[in-house]
N, C-alpha and C positions, 0 to 999 in steps of 0.2 A: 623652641621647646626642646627642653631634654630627653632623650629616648635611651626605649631598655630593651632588647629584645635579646628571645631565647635560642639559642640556636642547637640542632639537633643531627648528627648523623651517625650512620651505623654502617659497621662495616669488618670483614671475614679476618678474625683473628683467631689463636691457639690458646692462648693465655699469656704477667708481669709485676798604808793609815795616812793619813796626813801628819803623822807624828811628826814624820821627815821635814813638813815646810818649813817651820821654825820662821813664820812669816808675823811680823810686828803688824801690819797692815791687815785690821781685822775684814775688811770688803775682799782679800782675799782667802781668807780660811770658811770652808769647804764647812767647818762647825762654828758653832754659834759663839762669836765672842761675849767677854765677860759682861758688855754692856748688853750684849742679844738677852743674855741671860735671866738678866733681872728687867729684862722687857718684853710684855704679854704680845704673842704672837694673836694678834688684834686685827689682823689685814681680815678679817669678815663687816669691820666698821667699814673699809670703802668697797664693798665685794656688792654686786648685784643679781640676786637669784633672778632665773627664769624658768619658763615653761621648758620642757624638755623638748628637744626637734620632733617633728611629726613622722609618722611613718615608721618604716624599716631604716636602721642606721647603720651603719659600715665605719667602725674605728680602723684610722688606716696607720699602717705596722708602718715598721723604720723601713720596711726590708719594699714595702710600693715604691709608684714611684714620684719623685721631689724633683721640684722645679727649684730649689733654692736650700742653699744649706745656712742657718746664721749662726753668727759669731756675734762677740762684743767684743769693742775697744773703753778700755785698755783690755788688752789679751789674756789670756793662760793659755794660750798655744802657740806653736811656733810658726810663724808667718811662713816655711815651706808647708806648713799640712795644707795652709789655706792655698799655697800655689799649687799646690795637686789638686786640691777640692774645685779651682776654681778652671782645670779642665776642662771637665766633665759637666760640672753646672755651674748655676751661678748661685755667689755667695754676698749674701744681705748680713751688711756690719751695722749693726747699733752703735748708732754714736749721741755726744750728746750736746753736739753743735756745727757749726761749718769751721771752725777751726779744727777739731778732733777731726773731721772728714777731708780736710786737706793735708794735716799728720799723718790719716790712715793710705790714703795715695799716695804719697810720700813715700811711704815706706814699702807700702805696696809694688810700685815703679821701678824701686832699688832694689826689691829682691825677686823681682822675674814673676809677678802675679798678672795675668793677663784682666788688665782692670777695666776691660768692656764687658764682663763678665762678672761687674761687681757692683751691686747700686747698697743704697743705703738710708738705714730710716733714722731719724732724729729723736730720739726719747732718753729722758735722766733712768740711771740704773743703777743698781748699789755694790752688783758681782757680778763675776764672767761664766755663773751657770746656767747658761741659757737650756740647757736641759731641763733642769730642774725646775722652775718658772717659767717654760715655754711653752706655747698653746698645744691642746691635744686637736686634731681633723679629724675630722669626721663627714659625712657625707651623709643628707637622711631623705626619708624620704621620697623626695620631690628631684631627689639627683641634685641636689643644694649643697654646694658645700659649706662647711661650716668650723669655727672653732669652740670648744668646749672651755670654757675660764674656770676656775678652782680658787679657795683660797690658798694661796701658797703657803706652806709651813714652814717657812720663816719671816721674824718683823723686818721687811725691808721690802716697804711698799712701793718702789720703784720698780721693782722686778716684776713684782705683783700687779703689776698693770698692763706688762709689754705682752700678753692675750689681746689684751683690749688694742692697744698699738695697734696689733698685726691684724687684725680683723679689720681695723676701719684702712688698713695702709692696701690690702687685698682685696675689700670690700666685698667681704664678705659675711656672714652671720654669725653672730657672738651668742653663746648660750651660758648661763652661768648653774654650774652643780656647786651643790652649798659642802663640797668635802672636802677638807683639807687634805690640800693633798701634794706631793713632788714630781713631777717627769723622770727622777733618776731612778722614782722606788714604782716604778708605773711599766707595763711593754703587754702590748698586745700582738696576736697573730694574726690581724687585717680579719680575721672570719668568725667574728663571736667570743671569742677566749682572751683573758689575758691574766695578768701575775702581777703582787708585789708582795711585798715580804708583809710582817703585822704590824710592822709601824703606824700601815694607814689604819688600823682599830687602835694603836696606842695614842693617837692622835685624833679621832675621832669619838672620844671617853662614850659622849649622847646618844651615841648611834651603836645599834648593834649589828653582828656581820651580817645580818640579813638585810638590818635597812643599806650597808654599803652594797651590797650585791642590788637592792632596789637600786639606787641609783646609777649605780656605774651601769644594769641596764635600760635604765631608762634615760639617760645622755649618751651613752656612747656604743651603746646594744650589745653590751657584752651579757650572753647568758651564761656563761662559766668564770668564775672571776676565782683565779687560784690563789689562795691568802697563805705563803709558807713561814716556817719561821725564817731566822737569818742564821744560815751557818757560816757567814765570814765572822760573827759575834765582834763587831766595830760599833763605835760610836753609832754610824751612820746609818745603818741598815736600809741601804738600799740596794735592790734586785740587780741593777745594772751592773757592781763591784761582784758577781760571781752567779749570774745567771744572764742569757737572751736568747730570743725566740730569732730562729734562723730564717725559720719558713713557714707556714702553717702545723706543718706537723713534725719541726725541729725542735731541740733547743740546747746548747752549747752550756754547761757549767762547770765552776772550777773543779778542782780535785786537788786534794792536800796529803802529805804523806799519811801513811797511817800512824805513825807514834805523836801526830800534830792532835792537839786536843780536840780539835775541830772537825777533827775527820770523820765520825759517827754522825753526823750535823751535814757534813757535803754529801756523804754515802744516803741519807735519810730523804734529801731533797731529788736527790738523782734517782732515788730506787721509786719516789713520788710521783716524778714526772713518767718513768718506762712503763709506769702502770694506767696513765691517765689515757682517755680517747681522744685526740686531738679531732679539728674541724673534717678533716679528710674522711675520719670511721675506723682510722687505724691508731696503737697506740704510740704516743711522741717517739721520735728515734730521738734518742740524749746522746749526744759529744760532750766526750772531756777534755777539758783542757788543763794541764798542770799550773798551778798559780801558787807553789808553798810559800810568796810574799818574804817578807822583809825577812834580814836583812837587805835583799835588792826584792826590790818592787817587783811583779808581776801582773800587774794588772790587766789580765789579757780579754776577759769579757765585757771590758769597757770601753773598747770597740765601736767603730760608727761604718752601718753597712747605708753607702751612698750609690743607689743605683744598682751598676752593676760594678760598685768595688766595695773594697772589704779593709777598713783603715783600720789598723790593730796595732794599738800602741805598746813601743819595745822602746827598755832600757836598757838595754846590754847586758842583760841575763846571760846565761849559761842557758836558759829555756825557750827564750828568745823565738828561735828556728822551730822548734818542735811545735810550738803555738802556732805560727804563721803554718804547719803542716796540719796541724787539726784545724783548721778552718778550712783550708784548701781540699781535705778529703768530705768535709761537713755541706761545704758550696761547691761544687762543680759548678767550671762556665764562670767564677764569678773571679776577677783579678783579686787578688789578696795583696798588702801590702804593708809593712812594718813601718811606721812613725815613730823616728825615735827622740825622746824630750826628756831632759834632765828634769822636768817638773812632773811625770808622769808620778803618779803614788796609787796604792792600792785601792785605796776610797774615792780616789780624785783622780778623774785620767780623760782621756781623748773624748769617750762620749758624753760625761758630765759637763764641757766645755762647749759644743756643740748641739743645735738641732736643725732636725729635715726640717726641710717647709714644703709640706704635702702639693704636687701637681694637680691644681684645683681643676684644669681641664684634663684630666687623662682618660684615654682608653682605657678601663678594668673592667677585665676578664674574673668571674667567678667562675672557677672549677672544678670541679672534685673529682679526684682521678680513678681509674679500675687500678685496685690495687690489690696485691697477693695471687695467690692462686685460684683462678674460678673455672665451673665446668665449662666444658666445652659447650661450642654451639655454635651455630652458622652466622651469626653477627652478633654487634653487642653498642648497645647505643654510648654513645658519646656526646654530652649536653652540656654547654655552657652557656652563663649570662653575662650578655655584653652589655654595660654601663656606661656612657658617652658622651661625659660630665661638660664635655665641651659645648653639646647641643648639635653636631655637626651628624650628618646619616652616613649610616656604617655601610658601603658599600655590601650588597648583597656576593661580586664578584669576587671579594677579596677578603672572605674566611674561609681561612681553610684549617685543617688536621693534617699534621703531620707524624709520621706512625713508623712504624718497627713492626716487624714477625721476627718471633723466634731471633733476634741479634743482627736481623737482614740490613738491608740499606733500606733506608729512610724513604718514604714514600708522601705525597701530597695527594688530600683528596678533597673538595670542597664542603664544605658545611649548609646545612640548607635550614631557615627559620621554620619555627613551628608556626602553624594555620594562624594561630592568636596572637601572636608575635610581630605580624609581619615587617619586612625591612621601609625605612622609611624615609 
């Protein structure tokens, strides 16, 4: 059985474009080739609706934490990102035979990829965005994890399937929302909320924003579903090319100069978010990061936070350093680090190539911190929800709260379950 329990304690404080690919090979451009074009984005003929998960549901952010990050071969990324990625976790390559998976260790071997650290699933694919067409997790309920399938909005029903792959390869449960929809124009804050540009109502004609706000909370329990316009104004419009959610109550967006037409459109989105309440009670803190784009790319908020790093892809900007510094003052605690790929483009870059693959057994802690200035008083409770997706009991010994006065040294005190709770 999987268990939830609450834990409580209190205690004596003061107060705290792709224009550049120029790519013949239409499986890889990032938009719709000529033949895409004059062919009806149809993937709801193999798509299968379901019931929504049961219960209370938990969409879980990029920024949780992943057991596995996947890629596809053939690449758009440079086989060093995947040797740093595959440090830290392990990384699941789509491939789409035992030939292409002795290719990909092959290559792997030769460039210093630690390949016990690397398994791999078997499935036909049409492009290397596995963002974009990769499954959303969630968790409902019953502490069930699960993946959320979509029509994808693009005709290339190969892609359109690897939800389905990865749920039967994890074994775990597949839920089908009948919304076309992408992973690159999609980003939640793990707590209720999340963002994509209006693409997903340009692309949803039948539905109005209220039925997508039904559904996106009734699959993936988002009660605030923030629909902006797109102020990168690209083909693509999607949220990942100049906005992501850091942390619950973060989020990181470009900034363009102001004589750039665009800039009234970045200034509109960012003054959007400093106003909004994030999950915490307080409102978003917004990071900027400069991205004035081509002629050299900038693509700095397409980004992939893996754990506890921070992949931020650079092209030899002139901006380069000052990005990797607005991350690093945006995360504290989190390693930041510059990837840098001659195929990196504005619309198209590190995170559109890549996605997490949610730790279906993890520890998650729900928290909500005391935040700002509050009156005094002789204690002041402190309560989280401990979720333990693994099934395994959560030692009553070993939660603890670790705390500050006033800028002191750090202090350890234990946590104790509430009566209805109890440890088990």
């Amino acid at each position: 059985m999987k268990h939830f329990y609450l834990l409580i304690f209190s205690f004596i404080v003061l107060a705290s474009s792709v224009f550049a690919q120029n790519k013949k090979d239409f499986s890889r451009l990032h938009y719709l080739s000529k033949e895409e074009m004059n062919q009806p984005v149809n993937t709801k003929l193999d798509f299968n609706p379901t019931d929504p998960p049961e219960g209370f549901i938990r969409n879980v952010a990029e920024f949780d934490q992943m057991q596995a990050v996947m890629v596809r071969y053939p690449f758009g990324i440079p086989v060093s990102l995947i040797a740093e990625m595959a440090q830290d976790t392990r990384v699941l390559t789509i491939v789409a035979n035992q030939q292409q998976k002795q290719s990909v260790l092959t290559m792997y071997v030769s460039n210093n990829v630690d390949t016990s650290q690397c398994d791999f699933v078997f499935a036909q694919t049409d492009s290397y965005w596995t963002r974009d067409y990769g499954p959303f997790f969630i968790f409902d309920g019953n502490n069930n994890a699960g993946i959320v399938n979509f029509p994808y909005n693009r005709p290339r029903p190969n892609d359109d399937n690897i939800p389905v792959v990865i749920a039967q390869y994890l074994g775990i449960n597949l839920f089908g929302m009948d919304l076309s929809h992408t992973g690159g124009n999609y980003m939640c804050n793990g707590m209720g909320q999340a963002a994509s540009t209006d693409l997903v109502l340009d692309e949803n004609p039948s539905l109005t924003e209220a039925d997508v706000d039904t559904l996106a909370e009734n699959y993936l329990g988002i009660e605030q579903y923030h629909i902006t316009l797109d102020p990168l104004g690209e083909y693509i419009k999607h949220i990942d090319c100049w906005g992501k959610f850091l942390a619950p109550d973060k989020i990181i967006i470009g900034k363009v100069p102001s004589a750039d037409p665009r800039y009234n459109d970045f200034e509109a989105v960012a003054t959007y978010f400093s106003n909004q309440i994030s999950s915490y009670g307080d409102h978003y803190k917004v990071f900027r990061v400069f991205t004035p784009g081509t002629p050299q790319e900038t693509p700095y908020t397409n980004s992939l936070i893996l754990n506890k790093k921070v992949l931020v892809p650079i092209t030899g900007s002139p901006w380069d350093d000052d990005a990797l510094s607005a991350y690093r003052e945006a995360m504290p605690g989190y390693e930041v680090k510059g990837i840098y790929y001659s195929g990196w483009y504005d619309t198209d870059a590190l995170h559109c190539r890549t996605k997490g693959i949610a730790d279906i057994n993890q520890l998650y802690i729900w928290h909500v911190p005391v935040l700002g200035n509050v009156d005094f008083d002789y204690s002041y409770p402190i309560s989280a929800n401990l979720y333990n997706y693994s099934g395994q009991p959560v030692y009553q010994d070993s939660v603890f709260i670790i705390y500050q006065i006033n800028q002191g040294s750090f202090d350890t005190l234990l946590m104790s379950p509430e009566a209805d709770n109890p440890m088990g």
